[in-house]
Structures are given as C-alpha cells and as structure tokens.
C-alpha positions as CSV (number, residue, x, y, z in Angstrom):
1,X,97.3,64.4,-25.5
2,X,99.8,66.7,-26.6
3,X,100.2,70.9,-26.2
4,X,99.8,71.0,-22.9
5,X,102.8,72.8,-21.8
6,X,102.3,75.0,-24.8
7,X,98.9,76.1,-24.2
8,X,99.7,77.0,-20.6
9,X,103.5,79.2,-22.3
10,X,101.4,81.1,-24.7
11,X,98.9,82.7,-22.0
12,X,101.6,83.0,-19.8
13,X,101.3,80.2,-17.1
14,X,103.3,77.6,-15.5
15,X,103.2,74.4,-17.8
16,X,101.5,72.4,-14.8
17,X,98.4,74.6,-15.6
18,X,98.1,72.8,-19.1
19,X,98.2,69.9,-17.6
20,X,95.9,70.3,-15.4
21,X,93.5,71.8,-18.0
22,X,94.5,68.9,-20.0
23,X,92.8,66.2,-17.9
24,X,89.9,68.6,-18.1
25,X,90.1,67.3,-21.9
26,X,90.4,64.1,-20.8
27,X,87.2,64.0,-19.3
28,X,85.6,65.6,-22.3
29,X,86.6,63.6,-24.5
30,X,85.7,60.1,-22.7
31,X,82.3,61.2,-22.0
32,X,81.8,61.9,-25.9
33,X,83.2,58.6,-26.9
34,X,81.0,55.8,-26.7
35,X,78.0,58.5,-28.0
36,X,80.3,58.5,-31.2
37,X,80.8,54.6,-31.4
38,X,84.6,54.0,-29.9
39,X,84.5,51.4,-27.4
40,X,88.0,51.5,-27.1
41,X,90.5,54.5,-26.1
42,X,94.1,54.5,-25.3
43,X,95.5,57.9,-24.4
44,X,99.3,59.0,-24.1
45,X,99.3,60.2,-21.0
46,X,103.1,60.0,-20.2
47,X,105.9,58.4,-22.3
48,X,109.3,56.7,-21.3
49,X,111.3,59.7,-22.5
50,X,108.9,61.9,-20.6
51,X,111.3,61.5,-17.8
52,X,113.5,63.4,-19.2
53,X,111.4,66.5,-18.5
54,X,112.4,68.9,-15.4
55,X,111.8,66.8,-11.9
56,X,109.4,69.5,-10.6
57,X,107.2,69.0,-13.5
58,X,107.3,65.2,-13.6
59,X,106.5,65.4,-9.6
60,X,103.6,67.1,-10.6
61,X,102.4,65.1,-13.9
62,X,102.4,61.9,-11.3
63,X,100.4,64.3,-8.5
64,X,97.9,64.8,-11.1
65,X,97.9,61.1,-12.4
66,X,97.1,60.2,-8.9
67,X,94.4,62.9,-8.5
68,X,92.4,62.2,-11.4
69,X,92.5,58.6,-10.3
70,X,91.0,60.0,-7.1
71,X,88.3,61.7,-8.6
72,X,87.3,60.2,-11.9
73,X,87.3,56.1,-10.6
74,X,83.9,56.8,-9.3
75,X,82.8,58.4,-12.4
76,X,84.0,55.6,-14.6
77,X,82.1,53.2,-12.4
78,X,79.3,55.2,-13.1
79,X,79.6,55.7,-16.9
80,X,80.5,51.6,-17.2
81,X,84.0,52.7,-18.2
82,X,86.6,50.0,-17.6
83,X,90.0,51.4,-16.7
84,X,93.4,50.2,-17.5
85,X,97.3,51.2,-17.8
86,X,100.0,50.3,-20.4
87,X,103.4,50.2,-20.1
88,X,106.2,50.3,-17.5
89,X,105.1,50.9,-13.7
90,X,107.7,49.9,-12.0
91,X,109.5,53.1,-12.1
92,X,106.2,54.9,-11.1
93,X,105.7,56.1,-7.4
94,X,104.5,53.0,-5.6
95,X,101.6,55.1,-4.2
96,X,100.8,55.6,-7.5
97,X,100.9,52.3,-8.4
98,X,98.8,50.9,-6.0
99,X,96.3,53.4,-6.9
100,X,95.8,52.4,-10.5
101,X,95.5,48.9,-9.8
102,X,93.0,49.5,-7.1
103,X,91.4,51.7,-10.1
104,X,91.8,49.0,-12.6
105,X,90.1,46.1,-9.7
106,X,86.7,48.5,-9.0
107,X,86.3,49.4,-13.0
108,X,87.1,45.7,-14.3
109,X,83.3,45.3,-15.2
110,X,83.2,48.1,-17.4
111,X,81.6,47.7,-20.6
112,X,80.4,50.7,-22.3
113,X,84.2,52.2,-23.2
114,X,87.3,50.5,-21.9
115,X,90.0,53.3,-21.7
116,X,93.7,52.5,-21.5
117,X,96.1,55.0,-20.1
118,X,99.6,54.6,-21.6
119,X,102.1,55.7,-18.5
120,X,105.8,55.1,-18.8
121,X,104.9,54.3,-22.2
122,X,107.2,53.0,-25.1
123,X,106.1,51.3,-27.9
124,X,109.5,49.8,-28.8
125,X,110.0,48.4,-25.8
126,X,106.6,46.8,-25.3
127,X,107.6,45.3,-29.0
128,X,111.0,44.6,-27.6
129,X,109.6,42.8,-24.6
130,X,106.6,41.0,-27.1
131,X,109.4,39.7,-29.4
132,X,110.8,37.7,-26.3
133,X,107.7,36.1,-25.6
134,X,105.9,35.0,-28.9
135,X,107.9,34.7,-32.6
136,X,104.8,35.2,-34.2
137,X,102.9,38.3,-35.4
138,X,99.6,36.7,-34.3
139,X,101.5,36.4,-30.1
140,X,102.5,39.8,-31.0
141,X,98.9,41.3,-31.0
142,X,97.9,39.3,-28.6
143,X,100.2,40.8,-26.1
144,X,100.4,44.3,-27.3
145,X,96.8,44.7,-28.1
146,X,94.4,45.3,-30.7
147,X,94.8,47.1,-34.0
148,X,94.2,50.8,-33.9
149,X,91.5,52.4,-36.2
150,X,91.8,55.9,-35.9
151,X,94.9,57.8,-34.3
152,X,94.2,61.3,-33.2
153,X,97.5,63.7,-32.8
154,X,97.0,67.2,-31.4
155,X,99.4,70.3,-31.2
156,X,99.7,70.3,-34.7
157,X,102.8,67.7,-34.2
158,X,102.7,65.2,-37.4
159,X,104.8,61.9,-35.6
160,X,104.1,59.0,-34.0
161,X,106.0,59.7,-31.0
162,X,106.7,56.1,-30.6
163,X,103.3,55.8,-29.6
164,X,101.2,52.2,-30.7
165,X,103.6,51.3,-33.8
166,X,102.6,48.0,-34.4
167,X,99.1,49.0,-33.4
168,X,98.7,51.5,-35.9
169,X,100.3,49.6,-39.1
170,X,97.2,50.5,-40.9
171,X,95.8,53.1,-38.5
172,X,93.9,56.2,-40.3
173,X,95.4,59.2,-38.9
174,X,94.4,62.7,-38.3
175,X,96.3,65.9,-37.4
176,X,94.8,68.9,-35.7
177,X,95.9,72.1,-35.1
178,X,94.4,71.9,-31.6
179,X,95.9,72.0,-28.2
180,X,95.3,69.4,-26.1
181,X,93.6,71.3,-23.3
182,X,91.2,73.3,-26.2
183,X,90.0,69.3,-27.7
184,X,86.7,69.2,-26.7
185,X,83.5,66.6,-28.0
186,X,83.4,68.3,-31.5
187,X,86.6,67.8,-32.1
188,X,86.2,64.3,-31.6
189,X,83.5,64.2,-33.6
190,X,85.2,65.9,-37.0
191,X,88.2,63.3,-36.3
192,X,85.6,60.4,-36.2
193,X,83.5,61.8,-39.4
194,X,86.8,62.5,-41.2
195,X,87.7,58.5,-40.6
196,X,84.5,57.2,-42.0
197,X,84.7,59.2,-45.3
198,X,88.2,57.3,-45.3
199,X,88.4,54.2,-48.0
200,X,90.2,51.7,-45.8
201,X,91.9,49.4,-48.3
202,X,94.3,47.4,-46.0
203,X,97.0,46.9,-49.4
204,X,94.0,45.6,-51.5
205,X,92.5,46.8,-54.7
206,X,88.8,47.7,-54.0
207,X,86.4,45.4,-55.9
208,X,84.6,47.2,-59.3
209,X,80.9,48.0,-58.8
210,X,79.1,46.3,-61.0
211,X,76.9,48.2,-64.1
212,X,73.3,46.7,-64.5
C-alpha cells in the first residue's frame, strides 16, 4: 500500500488526502480478490518505523484506521470476509484497539477471503519474538503464518520493506509503477496473471517432459 503520500504531493494536496484515497484502494482491491482466486490477503497498512512519520500525520493514519473499521466491518460481514490484525498493538490508541478486536469478534466466521491488516508491523520482530517461542522452522510458520505466493509492491519502490520476510522466502514478486491510491481490480488482475505464467521451482529442477 505504498504512494500514498506521493500521489496526494504531486497534485498538490496534503498527504492525509492519499491516504484517504488509499483506503478507497483498499476496498477495490478486496472486493476483486476472491473473483480472482486469493483467499488470503495481508496488507501493509502501517509499519513499526511508520512512527517515525510527523505526529499530525500518524494522528490521522490511526483516525482513518478507526474509520474504515467503522464503515467497512459491516461490509466484510456481508462479503464473508474475516478480518484480522498483525503485529504490535500495544502501542496503538486503546480506542483503536478495542475497535479492531470488536472487528476481528463480528467477522471471525468469514470464509470467502480472510484479510489481515499488518499495523505496527515488523517483520523482524515478529521473527524475533517467534524465535523465543519455537526453535524450529515448522513453530516458526506456525506462529508467523503461512507462506506468501504472490507479493504485490506499488510506487514503483523495489524492497521488502521489512515486510513478511520469512513469509515470502519463495514469494513471486511483482513491481508496479502504480500509486497506491490509482491500484484498482485490473491491476490486480495483471499481478495475479503475471504470477501464473511464473514457473515456480521452489530450488528444484523441473522434471523433463517425456517424447512419445
């Protein structure tokens, strides 16, 4: 979910307006999933060093966190869209707080696309925090979650931000050009084609067709 403060600079408005327009995206784009086969979505919608951003526009990122939990609970209900948060919360406004697990209770029967939102997100420290609770890399997906198929980065930015690393060990990855706020169905759609024409080897040597 990245761009958003640069789409809003280069038509000259305040960077809240990308965000805003951002979670626009975000609706976009979880509507168009489970049409194009992902029943699984994480989204980066605000990372650990994200703090680190002016106070007047994190106050506002969290305002608009709490909005869209507002509105779009009802809608995931709806959908069958099971909602869920990763990483840190305890340094998130309680209010905050209590709303996403109130959104995470109502949408817990959610079947048809379960999305995760990454907030105070850092993937070392969720491997940090995994390595002191299982020595093994079979506790370490367990508590970090499942294997990631297809990582989608927009802005034209090519890193992963710290974003999912052990996740996406073999993750197929695409890069766009697009601004967050611009990412609409189609876009999705191109990233999801793109993957399937991808020959996903996993370190092996692909077996020889055989001749008749």
């Amino acid at each position: 979910m990245d761009g958003n403060g640069r789409w809003a600079n280069s038509r000259g408005l305040p960077r809240v307006a990308g965000h805003r327009e951002g979670a626009s995206a975000v609706r976009r784009v979880v509507e168009a999933a489970p049409s194009l086969g992902i029943s699984l979505l994480t989204l980066y919608a605000f990372s650990a060093d994200n703090w680190r951003r002016p106070p007047r526009e994190v106050s506002a990122l969290m305002k608009l966190l709490g909005r869209y939990l507002e509105t779009e609970t009802a809608r995931c209900l709806t959908n069958g869209v099971r909602l869920e948060a990763i990483g840190r919360r305890d340094r998130l406004p309680p209010s905050l707080v209590r709303m996403l697990e109130e959104s995470e209770r109502r949408t817990s029967a959610g079947r048809t696309l379960t999305l995760r939102l990454a907030l105070d997100y850092s993937s070392r420290e969720a491997i940090l925090d995994a390595a002191r609770q299982s020595p093994t890399a079979e506790g370490f997906s367990r508590l970090l979650g499942p294997d990631v198929d297809l990582l989608i980065r927009t802005s034209g930015e090519q890193r992963l931000s710290d974003f999912l690393l052990w996740e996406c060990a073999y993750a197929e990855i695409v890069f766009t050009q697009r601004m967050w706020p611009e990412f609409d169905a189609s876009d999705l759609a191109a990233a999801v084609e793109d993957f399937h024409r991808r020959d996903r080897r996993f370190g092996a040597v692909p077996q020889a067709r055989r001749t008749a």
